[in-house]
N, C-alpha and C positions, 0 to 999 in steps of 0.2 A: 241135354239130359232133361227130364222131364220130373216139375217137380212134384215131390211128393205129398200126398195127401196132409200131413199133420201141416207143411210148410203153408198148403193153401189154408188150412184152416187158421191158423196162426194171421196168417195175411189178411182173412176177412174180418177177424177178431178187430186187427189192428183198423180198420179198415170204419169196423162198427164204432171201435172209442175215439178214431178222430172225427167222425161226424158229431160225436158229440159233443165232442171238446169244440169241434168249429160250432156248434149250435150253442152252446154256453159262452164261448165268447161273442159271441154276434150278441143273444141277449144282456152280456155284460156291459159291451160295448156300448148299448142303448144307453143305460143306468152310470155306468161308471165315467169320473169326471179321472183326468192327470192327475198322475200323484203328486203332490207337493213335494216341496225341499225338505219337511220333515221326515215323509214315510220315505223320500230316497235315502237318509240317509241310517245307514247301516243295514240296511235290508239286502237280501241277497239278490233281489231284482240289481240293486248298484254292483253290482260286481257281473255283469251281463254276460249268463251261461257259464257263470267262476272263469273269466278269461285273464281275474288276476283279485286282486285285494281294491278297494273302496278307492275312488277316485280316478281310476284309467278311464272313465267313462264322468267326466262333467256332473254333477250332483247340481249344479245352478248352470244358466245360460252361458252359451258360449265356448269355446275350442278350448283342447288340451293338451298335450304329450307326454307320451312314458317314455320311458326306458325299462325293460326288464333281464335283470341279466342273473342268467340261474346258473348249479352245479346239481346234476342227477347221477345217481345211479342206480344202472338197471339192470339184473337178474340175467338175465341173457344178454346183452352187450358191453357193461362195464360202465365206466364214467363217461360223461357227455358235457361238454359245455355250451350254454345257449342265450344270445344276444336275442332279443322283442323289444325293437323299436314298434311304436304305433301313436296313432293319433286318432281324437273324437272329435264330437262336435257334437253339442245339445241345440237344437230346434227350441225346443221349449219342454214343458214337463213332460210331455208325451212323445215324442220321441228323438232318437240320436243318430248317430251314424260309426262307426267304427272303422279303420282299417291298420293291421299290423304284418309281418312280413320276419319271422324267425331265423334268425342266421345260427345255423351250430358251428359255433369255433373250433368245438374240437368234440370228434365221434367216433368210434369205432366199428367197421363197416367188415364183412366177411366179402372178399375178392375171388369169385370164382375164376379155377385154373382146370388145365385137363381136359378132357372131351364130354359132351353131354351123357355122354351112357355111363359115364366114369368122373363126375366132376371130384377136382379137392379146389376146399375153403381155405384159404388163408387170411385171417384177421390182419386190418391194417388199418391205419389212422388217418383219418382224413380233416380238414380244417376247410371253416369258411365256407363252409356249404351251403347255399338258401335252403328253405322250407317254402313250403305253397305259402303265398300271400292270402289271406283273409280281410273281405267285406262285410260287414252288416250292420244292419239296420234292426233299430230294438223300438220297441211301443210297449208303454208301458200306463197301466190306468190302474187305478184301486175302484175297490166294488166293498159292498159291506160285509159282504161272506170271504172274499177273497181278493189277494192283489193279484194281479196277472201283470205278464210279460210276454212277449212275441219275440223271437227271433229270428229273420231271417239275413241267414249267410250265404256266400258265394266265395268259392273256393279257385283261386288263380293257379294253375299248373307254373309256379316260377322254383320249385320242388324237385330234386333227381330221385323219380320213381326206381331207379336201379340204386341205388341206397338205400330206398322206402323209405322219403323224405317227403314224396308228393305220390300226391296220385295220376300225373299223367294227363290230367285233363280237368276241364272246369268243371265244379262239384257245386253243389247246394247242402244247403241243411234246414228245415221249417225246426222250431223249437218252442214246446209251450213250455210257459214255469209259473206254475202255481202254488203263492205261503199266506201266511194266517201268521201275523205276529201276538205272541202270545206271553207279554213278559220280555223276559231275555232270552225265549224262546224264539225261533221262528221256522216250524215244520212246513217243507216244501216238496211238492212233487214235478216231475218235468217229461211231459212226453213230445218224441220228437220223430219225424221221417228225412232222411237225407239218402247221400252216395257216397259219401267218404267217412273214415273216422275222425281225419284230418280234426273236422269242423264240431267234434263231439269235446266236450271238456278240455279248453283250451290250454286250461294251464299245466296240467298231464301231457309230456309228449315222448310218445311210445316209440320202440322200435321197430315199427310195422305200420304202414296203411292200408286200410282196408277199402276195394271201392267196388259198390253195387249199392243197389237198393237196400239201405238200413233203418228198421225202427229203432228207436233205444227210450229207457225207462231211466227212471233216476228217482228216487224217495230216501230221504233224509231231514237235516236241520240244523239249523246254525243258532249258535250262541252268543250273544255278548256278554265279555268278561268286561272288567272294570279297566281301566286307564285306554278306550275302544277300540283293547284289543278283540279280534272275533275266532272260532270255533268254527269248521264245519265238518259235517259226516255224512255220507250219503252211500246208498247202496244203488248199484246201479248194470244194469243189461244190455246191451247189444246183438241186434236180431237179425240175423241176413235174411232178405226176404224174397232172392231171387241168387242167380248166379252171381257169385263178385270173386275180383280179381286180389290179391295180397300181396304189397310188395316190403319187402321187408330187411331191414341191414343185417339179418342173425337167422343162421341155420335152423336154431333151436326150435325144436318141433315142426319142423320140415317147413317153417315160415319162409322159404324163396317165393320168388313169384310162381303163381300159382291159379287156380282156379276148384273152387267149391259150390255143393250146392243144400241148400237147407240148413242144417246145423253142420255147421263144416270149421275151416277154419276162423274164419273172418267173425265166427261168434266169440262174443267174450263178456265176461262176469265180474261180480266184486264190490269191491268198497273203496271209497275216496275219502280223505280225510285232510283239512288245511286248517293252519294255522295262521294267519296276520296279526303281527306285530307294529304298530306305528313306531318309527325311530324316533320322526319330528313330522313336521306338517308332511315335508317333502318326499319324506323315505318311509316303506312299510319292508319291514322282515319278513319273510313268509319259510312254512314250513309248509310240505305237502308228502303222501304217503297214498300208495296206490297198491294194491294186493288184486290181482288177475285170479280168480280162480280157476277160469276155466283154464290159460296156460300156466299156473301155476309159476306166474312172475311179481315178481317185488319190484317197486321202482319208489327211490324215495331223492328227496330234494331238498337244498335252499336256495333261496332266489330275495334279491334285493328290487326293491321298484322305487325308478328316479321317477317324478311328476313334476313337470314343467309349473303347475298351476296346483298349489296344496288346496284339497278338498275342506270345505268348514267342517268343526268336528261337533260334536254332540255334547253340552253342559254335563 
C-alpha cells in the first residue's frame, strides 16, 4: 500500500529536525567536555531514556547491577508481574553501556481458538515468559546551553511476539535527550527514530508491540523534591513512518497482529508520569502512570529496584 502524502511529509519533516539535531550535536560535541559526577547526579540524563530511577546506570566509574521487580496494571489486560534483571558499566563520564532482559511472572494473554474467519479470544494466564533483551550504549556530554545524551539500543528478539512481548526480530532505537537544569527544575526534550516500541520508554511496558519504522517526541521535566526524592512528567508521541506490524496480548481495539499504514494502529499518544522514592542507598520505590490517549488506556504501577552498588547521593 502506498503511502500517503501527509505520512511523506511528516517523514521529511522528521527527516529535516534530525539533520539538525545531528548538526547541533556534532557542534556540541566539538565544545562540550563529559559531564562530571555532579551534573550526573539526579539529572535525567542518569536514569538513561527513564529505563528506571538514579543509579541502574553507574553515576561514577565502574559496573553495576539491578534488579527491578514491578506490579502493573493495565486497562486492557489486567494485572502483570515483571522481574528486570540488568547490568552497566561506566567507561568513564562519557559513556556507558547497558543491558537488561524482562521476565513477566505473571501476564494475562488473549488465546486465540476457532477458525480465522470466526476466531474466539479466551484470556488466560501465562507465567515466566521473557521479553526482548535490551542493549545500549549511552554518551553523554554537557554544553553551556544544553546537556545532551545519545542513545543507542539494540533490541534481542528473546521475546514471544505471539503474546506481544517481542517483536520477532532485532530492532534498533537512536534517542536524543536534551535538559537545561534550572533550580529543582530540569525541562527536557527527547527526539528519537527506531522499529520497535519495545526500546521507547523502558520503564512503561505495554501490552502491545509495535515494529516498523518509528519517530517518537517526548517534552516534559523532572523535579527534585527534598530527602532526593524525584518527579517526572512528560508528554509524549509515537509516529509510524512506514508500514509496521502490532503484536499484541489483548484484543482491545483490534490490537492482534496486524499490519497499518500512516496513522494507523501502531500510533499512540499521552503522558508519563514517575515517581522515585529512595528507601536506603540500595532500594528506590517508584511509582509510574501512563494514560494512552490515542487507545484510550490506563496503565499504572509500583516497582521496587534492588542495586547491587548504592549510587552517592546529593548533600
Amino acid at each position: 500500500m502506498p503511502l500517503r502524502s501527509s505520512t511523506i511529509r511528516r517523514s521529511l519533516t522528521l527527516c529535516a529536525v534530525l539533520a539538525c539535531l545531528a548538526a547541533f550535536a556534532t557542534s556540541a560535541a566539538a565544545q562540550a567536555t563529559p559531564a562530571t559526577f555532579d551534573e550526573l547526579l539526579g539529572t535525567a540524563a542518569g536514569t538513561t531514556n527513564d529505563m528506571g530511577p538514579i543509579g541502574i546506570v553507574p553515576l561514577t566509574h565502574g559496573f553495576n547491577a539491578s534488579l527491578g521487580t514491578t506490579a502493573q496494571h493495565d486497562s486492557s489486560n489486567g494485572w502483570a508481574s515483571i522481574l528486570t534483571p540488568g547490568i552497566a558499566y561506566r567507561f568513564n563520564n562519557l559513556l556507558s553501556l547497558t543491558a537488561s532482559a524482562p521476565i513477566y511472572t505473571y501476564i494475562n494473554i488473549d488465546q486465540t481458538k476457532g477458525t480465522k474467519a470466526k476466531p474466539i479470544y479466551n484470556q488466560i494466564t501465562r507465567y515466566d515468559v521473557p521479553g526482548d533483551t535490551t542493549l545500549a550504549a549511552i554518551l553523554t556530554t554537557t554544553h553551556t546551553l544544553l546537556d545532551y545524551s545519545a542513545t543507542t539500543s539494540l533490541g534481542l528478539p528473546s521475546g514471544n511476539s505471539s503474546y506481544g512481548l517481542g517483536a520477532g526480530q532485532v530492532t534498533y532505537d537512536l534517542n536524543n535527550h536534551f535538559e537545561k537544569s534550572l533550580g529543582r527544575f530540569t525541562p527536557d526534550i527527547e527526539l528519537g527514530i527506531g522499529d520497535s516500541s519495545n526500546l521507547i520508554g523502558a520503564r512503561i511496558k505495554k501490552s502491545y508491540t509495535a515494529v516498523g519504522t518509528l519517530a517518537h517526541f517526548q517534552l516534559g521535566t523532572a523535579l527534585d523534591l527534598s530527602h532526593n526524592i524525584s518527579f517526572e512528567a512528560d508528554a509524549y508521541e509515537q509516529l509510524p513512518l512506514a508500514t509496521s506490524s502490532l503484536y499484541s496480548t489483548t484484543r482491545k481495539g483490534k490490537k492482534k497482529v496486524t499490519t497499518a499504514t500512516g496513522k494507523s494502529l501502531t500510533e499512540d499518544n499521552g503522558f508519563i508520569t514517575s515517581l522515585d522514592i529512595p528507601v536506603s542507598g540500595h532500594i528506590t520505590l517508584s511509582g509510574f502512570y501512563n494514560r494512552s490517549l490515542r487507545s484510550s488506556d490506563d496503565l499504572a504501577g509500583l516497582s521496587l529496584t534492588f542495586l547491587l552498588k548504592a549510587p552517592p547521593r546529593a548533600e
